[in-house]
NULO-185015 format. One record per atom (N, C-alpha, C): residue in one letter; x, y, z. Coordinates in steps of 0.001 Angstrom, whole numbers, padded with zeros to 6 digits, always signed. Each point is the difference from the previous one (the first is absolute). Layout:
aXYZ ...
% end
This chain:
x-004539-018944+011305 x-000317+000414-001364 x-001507-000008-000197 x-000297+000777-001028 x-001504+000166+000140 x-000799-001279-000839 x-001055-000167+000307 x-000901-001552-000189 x-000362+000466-001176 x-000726-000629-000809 x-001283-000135-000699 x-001566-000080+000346 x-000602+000402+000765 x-000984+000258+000418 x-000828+000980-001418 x+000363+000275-001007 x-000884+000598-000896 x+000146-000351-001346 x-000710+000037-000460 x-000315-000821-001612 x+001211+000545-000771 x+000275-000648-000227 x+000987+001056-001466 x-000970-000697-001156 x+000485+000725-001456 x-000072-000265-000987 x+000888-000530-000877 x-000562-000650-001572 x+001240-000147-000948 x+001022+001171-000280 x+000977+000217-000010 x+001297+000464-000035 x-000391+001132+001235 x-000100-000214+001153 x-000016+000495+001002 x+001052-000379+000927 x+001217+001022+000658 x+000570-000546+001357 x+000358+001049+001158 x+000020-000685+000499 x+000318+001308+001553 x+001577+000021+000476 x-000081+001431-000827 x+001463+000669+000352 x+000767+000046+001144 x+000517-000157+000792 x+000643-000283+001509 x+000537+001566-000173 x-000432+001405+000594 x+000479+000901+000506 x+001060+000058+001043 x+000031-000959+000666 x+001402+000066+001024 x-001243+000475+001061 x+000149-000420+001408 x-000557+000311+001521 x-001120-000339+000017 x-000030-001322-000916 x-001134-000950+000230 x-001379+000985-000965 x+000424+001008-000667 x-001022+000105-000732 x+000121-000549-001683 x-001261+000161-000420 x+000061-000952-001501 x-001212+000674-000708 x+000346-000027-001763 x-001003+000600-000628 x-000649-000533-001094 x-000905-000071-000105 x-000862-001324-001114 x+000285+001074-001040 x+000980-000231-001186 x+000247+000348-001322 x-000266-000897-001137 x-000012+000381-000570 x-000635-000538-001520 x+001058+000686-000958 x-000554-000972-001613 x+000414+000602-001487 x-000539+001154-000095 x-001330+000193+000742 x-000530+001445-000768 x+000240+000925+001070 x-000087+000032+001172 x+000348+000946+001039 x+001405-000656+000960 x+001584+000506-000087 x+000876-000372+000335 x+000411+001449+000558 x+001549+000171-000033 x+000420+000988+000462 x+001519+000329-000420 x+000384+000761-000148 x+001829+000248-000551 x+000393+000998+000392 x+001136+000728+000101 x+000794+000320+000623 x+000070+001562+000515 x-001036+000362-001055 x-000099+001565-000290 x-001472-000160+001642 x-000970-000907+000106 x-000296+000594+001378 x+000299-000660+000637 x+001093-000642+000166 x+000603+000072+001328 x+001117+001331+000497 x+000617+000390-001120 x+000658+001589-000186 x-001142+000859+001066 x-001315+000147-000697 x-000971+001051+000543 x-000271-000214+001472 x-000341-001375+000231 x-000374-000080+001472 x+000996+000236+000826 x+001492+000105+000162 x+001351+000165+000096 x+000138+001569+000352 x-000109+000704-001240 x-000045+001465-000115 x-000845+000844+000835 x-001542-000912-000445 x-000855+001039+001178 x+000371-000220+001407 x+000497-001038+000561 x+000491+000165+001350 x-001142+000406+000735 x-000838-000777+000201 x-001027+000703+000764 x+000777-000140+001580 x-001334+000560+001124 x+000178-000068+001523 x-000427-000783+000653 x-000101-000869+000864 x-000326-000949+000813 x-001459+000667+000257 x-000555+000940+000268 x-001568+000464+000016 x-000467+000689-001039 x+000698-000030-001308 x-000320+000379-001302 x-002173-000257-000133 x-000810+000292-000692 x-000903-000262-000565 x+000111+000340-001075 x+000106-001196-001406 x+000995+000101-001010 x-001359-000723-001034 x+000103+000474-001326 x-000630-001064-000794 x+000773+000256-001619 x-000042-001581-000007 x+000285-000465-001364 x-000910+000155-001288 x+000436+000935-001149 x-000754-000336-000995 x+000300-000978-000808 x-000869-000732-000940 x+000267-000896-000853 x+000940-001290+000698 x-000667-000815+001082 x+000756-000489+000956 x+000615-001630-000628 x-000371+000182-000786 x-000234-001640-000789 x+000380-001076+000349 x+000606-000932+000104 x+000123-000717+001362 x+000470+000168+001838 x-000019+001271-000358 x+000174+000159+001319 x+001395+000371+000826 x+000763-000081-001436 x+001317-000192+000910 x+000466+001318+000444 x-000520+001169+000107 x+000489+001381+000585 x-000343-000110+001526 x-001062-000410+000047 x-000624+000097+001689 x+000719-001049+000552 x+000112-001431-000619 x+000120-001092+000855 x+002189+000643+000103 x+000400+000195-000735 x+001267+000617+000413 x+000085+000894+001181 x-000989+001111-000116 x+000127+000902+001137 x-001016-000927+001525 x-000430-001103-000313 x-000285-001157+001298 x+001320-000413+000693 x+000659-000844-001167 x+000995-000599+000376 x+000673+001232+000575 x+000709+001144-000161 x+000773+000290+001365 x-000510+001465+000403 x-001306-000744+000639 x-000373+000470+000577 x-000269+001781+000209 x-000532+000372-001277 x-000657+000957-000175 x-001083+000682-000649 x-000411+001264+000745 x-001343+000456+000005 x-001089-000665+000941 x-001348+001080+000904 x-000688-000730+000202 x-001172-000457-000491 x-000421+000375-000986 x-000872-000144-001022 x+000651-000150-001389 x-001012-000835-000891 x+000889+000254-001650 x-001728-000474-000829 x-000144+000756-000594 x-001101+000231-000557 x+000482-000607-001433 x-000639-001218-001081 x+000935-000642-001120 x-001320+000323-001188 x+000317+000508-000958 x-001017+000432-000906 x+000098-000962-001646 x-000639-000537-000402 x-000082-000970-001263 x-001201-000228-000579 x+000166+000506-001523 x-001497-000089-000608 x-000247-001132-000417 x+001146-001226-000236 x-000465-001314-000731 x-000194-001051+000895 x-000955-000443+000046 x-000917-001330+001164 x+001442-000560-000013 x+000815-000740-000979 x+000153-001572+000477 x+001696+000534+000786 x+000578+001307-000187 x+000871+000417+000415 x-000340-000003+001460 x-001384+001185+000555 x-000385-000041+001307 x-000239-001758+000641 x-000540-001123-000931 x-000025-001024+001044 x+001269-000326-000063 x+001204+000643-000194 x+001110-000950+000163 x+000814+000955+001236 x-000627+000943+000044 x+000366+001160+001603 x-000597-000609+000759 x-001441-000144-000155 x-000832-000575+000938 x+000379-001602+000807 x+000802-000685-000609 x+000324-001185+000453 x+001811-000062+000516 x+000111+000899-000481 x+001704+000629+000847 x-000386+000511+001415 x-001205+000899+000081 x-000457+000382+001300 x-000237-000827+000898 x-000746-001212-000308 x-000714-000660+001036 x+001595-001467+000251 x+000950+000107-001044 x+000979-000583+000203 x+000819+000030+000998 x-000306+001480-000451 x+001201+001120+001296 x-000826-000257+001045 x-000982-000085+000325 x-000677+000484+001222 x+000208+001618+000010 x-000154+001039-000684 x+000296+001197+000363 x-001230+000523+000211 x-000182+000953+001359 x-001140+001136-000383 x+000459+001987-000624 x+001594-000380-000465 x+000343+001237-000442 x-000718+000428-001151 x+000054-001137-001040 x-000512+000399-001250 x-001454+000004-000578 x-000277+001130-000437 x-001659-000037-000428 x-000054+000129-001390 x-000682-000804-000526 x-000214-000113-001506 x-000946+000699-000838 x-000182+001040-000813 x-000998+000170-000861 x+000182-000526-001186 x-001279-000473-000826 x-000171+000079-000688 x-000076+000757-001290 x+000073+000949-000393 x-000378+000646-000733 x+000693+001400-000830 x-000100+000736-000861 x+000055+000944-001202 x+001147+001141+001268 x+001274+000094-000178 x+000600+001177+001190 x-000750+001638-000298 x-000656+000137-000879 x-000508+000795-000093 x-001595+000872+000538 x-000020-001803+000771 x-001365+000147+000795 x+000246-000265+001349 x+000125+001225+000786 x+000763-000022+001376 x-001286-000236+001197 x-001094-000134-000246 x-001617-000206+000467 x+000627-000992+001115 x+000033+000815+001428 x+000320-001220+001357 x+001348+000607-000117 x+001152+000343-000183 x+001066+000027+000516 x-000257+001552+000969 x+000396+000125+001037 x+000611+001288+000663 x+001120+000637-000368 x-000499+001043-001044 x+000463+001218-000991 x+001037+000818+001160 x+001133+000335-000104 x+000953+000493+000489 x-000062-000555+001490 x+000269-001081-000690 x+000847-000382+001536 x+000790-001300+000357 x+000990-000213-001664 x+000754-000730+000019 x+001874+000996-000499 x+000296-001273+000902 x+001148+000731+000194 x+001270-000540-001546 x-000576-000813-001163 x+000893-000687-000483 x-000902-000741-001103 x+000257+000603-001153 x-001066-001005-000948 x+001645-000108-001184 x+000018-001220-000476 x+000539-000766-001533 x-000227-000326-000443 x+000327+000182-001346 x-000098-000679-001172 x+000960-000702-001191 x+000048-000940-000049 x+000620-000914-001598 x-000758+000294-001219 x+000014+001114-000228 x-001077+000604-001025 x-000057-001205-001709 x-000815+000421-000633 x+000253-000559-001246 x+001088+000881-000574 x+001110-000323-000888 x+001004+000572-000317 x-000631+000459-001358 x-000751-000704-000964 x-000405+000337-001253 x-000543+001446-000168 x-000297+000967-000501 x-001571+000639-000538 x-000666-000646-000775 x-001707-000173+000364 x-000167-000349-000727 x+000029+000153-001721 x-000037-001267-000950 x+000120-000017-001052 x+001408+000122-000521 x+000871-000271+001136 x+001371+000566-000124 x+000660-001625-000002 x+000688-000210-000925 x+000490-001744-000453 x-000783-000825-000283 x+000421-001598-000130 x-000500-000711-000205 x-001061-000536+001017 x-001315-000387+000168 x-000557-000505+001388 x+000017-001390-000224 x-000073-000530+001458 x-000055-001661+000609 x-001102-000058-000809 x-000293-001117+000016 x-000954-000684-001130 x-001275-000201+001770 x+000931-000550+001373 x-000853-000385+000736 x-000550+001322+001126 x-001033+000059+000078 x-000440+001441+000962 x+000620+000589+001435 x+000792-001225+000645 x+000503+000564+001345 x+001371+000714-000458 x+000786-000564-000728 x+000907+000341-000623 x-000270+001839-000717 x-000710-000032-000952 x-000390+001609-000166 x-000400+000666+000950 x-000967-000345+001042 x-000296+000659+000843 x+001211+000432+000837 x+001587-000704+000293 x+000363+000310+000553 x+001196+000716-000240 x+000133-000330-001326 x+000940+000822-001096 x-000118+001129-000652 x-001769+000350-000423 x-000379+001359-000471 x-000879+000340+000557 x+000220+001324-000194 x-001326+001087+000554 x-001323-000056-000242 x-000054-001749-000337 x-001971+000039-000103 x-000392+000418+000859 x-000633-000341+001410 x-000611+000252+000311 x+000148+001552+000960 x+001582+000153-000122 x+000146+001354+000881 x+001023+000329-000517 x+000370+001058+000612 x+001547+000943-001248 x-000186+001054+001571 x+001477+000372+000099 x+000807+000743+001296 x-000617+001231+000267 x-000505+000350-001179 x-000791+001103+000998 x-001261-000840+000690 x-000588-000625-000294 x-001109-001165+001146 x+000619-000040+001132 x+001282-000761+000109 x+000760-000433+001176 x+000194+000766+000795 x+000448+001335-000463 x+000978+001243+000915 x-001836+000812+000663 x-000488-000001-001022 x-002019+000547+000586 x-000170-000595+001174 x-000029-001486-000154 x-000827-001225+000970 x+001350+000056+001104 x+001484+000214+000096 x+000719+000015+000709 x-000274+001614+000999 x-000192+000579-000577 x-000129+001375+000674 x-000925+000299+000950 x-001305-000833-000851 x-000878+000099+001021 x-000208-000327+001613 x+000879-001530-000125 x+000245-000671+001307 x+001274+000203+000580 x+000618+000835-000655 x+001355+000187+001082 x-000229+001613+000687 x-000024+000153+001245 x+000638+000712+001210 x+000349+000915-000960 x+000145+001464+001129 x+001136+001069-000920 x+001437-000731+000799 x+000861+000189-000721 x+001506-000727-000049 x+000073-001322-000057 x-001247-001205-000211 x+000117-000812-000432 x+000619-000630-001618 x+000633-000689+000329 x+001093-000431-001109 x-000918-001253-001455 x+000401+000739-001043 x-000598-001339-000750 x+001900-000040-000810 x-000185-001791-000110 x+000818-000288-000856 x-000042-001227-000878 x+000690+000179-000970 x-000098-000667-001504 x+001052-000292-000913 x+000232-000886-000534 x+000676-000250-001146 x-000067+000025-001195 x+000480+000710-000966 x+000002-000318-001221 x+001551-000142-001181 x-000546-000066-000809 x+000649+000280-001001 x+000623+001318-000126 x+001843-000101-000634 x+000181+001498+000048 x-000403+000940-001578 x-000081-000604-000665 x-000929+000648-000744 x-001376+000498+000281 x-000866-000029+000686 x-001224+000325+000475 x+000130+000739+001407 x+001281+000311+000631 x+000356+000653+001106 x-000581+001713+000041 x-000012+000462-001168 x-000507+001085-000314 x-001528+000316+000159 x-000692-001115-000188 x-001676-000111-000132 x-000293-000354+001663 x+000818-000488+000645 x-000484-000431+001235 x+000475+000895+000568 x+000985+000921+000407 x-000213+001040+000461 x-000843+001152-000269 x-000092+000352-000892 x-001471+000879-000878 x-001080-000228+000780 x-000451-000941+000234 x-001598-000557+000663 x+000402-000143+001211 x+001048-000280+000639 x+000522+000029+001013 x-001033+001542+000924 x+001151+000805-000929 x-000117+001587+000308 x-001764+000631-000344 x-000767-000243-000790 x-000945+000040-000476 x-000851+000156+001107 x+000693-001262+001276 x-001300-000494+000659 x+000581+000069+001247 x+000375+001017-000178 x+000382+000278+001708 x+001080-000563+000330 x+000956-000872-000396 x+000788-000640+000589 x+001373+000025-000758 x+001567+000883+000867 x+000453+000346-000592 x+001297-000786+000267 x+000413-000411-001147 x+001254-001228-000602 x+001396+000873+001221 x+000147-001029+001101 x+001323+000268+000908 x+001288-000798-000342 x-000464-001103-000409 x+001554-001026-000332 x-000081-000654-000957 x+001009-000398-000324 x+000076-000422-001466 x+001265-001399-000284 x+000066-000887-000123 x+000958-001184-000208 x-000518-000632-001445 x+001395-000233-000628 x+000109-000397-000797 x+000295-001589+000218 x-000284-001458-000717 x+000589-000897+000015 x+001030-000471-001159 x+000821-000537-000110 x+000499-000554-000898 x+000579-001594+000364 x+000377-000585-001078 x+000380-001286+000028 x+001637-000524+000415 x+000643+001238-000305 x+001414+000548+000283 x+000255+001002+000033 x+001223+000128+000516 x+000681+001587+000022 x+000069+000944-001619 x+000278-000770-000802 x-000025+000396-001357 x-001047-000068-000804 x-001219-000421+000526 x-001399-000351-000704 x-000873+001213+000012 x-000531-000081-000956 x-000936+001160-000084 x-001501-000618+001361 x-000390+001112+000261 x-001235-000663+001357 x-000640-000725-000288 x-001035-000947+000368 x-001160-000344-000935 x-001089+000133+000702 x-000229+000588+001583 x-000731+000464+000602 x-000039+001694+000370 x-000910+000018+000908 x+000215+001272+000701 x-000933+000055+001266 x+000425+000288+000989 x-000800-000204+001175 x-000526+001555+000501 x-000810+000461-000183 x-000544+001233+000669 x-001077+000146+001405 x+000147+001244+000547 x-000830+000016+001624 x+000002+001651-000097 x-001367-000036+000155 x-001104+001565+000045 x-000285-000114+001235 x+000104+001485+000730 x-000681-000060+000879 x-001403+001096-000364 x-001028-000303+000835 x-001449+001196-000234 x+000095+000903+001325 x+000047+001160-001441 x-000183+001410+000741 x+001750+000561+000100 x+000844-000529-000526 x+001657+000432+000737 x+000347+000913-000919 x+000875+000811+000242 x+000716+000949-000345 x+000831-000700-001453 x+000262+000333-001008 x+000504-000434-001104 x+001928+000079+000112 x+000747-001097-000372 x+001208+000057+000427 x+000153-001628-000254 x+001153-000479-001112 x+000408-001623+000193 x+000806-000074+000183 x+000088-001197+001176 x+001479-000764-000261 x+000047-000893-001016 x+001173-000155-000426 x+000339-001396-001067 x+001248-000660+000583 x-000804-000871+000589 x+000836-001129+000531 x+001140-000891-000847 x+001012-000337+000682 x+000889-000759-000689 x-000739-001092-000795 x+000668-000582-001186 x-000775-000967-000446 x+000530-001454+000180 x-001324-000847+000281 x-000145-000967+000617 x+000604-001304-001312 x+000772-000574+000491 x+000923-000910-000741 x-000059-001926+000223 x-000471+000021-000420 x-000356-001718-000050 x+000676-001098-000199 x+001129-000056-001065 x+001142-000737+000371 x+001184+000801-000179 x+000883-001188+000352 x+001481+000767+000235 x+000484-000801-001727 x+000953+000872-000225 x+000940-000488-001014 x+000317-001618-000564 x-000232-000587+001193 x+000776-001594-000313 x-001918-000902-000002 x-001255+001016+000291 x-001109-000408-000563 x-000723-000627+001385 x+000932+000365+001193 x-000901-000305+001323 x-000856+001202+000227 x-000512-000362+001347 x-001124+001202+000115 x+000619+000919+000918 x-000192+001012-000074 x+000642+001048+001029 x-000633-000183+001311 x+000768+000529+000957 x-000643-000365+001067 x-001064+000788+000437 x-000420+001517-000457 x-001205+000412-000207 x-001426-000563-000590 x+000516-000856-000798 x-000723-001178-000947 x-000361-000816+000711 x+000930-001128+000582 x-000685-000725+001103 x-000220+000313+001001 x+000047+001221+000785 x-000972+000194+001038 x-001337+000006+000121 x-000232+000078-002117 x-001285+000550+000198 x-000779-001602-000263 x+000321-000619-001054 x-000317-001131-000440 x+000070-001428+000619 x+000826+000228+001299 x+000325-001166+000427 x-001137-000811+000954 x-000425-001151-000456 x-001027-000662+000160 x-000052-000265+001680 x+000941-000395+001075 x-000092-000516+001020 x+000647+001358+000917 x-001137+000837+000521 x+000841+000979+000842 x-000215-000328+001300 x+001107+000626+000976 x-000312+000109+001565 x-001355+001066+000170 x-001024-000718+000971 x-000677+000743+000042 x+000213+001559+001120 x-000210+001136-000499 x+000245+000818+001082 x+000067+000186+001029 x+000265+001180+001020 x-000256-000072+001476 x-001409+000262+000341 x-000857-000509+000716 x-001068+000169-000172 x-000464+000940+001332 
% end
């Protein structure tokens, strides 16, 4: 099991990913269920060069660590105390997969522009000015479109993905309409489409989408993805995805 060798903080603990990896989460940067859905969906490749937007603690890359995929993962975060809490998952892990920026996804200055094969996002679900906001700043930042709104994302995604490189994202199905729009805007044209719901009879409360740049226009809409069963367990699609202690792959 993994040591303590790095500082934590007050209400700080390290998540046990299953295959001996672990992720320094917090109250203000944690993680729930909707990206673990995304990192799941994009399915990257064992030699993927993939990057995360809005990486916030980290848990998209350090998922695609644990089994063992992609060979690069590029992790993007504009708020300091979010990046030192990647930064100390890294040196936890011992990984040299993951590289951290700092900074605004809209300022791509140093990345190599088309020539990733796989960029995501856990976008802010809000527009801005749209509901009530967190009173505390990581919280808005990660809930509304302060500091960026989907056409930013799908721009700054376009730029660094490959032609037929894949970006994918989650949102809200109310806002499913706006993220394909900018999707298409920017070169990158909406191929699949999953809905989540909570049950078979539940209305969704997600939506998982994947653009590819430069493709021919044409969707599938995938069956929709179902989370518990009737009697309130998890489907077994559900825990494949969520389940904390996996076998690690064939390597």
């Amino acid at each position: 099991m993994l040591t303590d060798n790095i500082p934590l903080y007050d209400g700080e603990h390290i998540e046990d990913l299953g295959c001996n990896i672990g992720l320094v989460v917090s109250k203000q940067h944690t993680f729930g269920t909707d990206a673990m859905l995304l990192a799941s969906f994009a399915n990257p490749k064992r030699n993927d060069v993939a990057c995360d937007f809005g990486t916030g603690c980290g848990i998209i890359p350090f998922l695609w660590v644990r089994d063992l995929k992609c060979r690069e993962i590029s992790a993007v975060e504009i708020q300091e105390n979010a990046c030192n809490q990647v930064n100390r998952s890294i040196k936890l892990n011992k990984t040299d997969k993951i590289t951290l920026y700092n900074r605004d996804l809209k300022n791509l200055e140093g990345f190599s522009l088309g020539s990733f094969d796989l960029v995501t996002m856990n976008p802010p679900y809000k527009i801005e000015n749209g509901g009530i906001k967190n009173e505390e700043i990581f919280a808005t930042v990660a809930r509304h479109e302060t500091l960026c709104n989907m056409n930013d994302i799908a721009r700054s995604a376009s730029r660094l993905l490959r032609f037929g490189g894949k970006f994918c994202i989650c949102h809200r199905p109310e806002r499913v309409f706006d993220a394909m729009t900018s999707m298409r805007e920017n070169g990158i044209e909406p191929k699949r489409l999953r809905f989540v719901s909570k049950k078979g009879d539940t209305q969704p409360w997600l939506v998982l989408i994947e653009g590819k740049r430069g493709a021919k226009n044409g969707l599938k809409v995938e069956k929709p993805f179902i989370a518990y069963n009737d009697d309130g367990t998890l489907t077994d699609e559900m825990l494949e995805v969520t389940e904390k202690y996996r076998k690690e792959t064939d390597k």
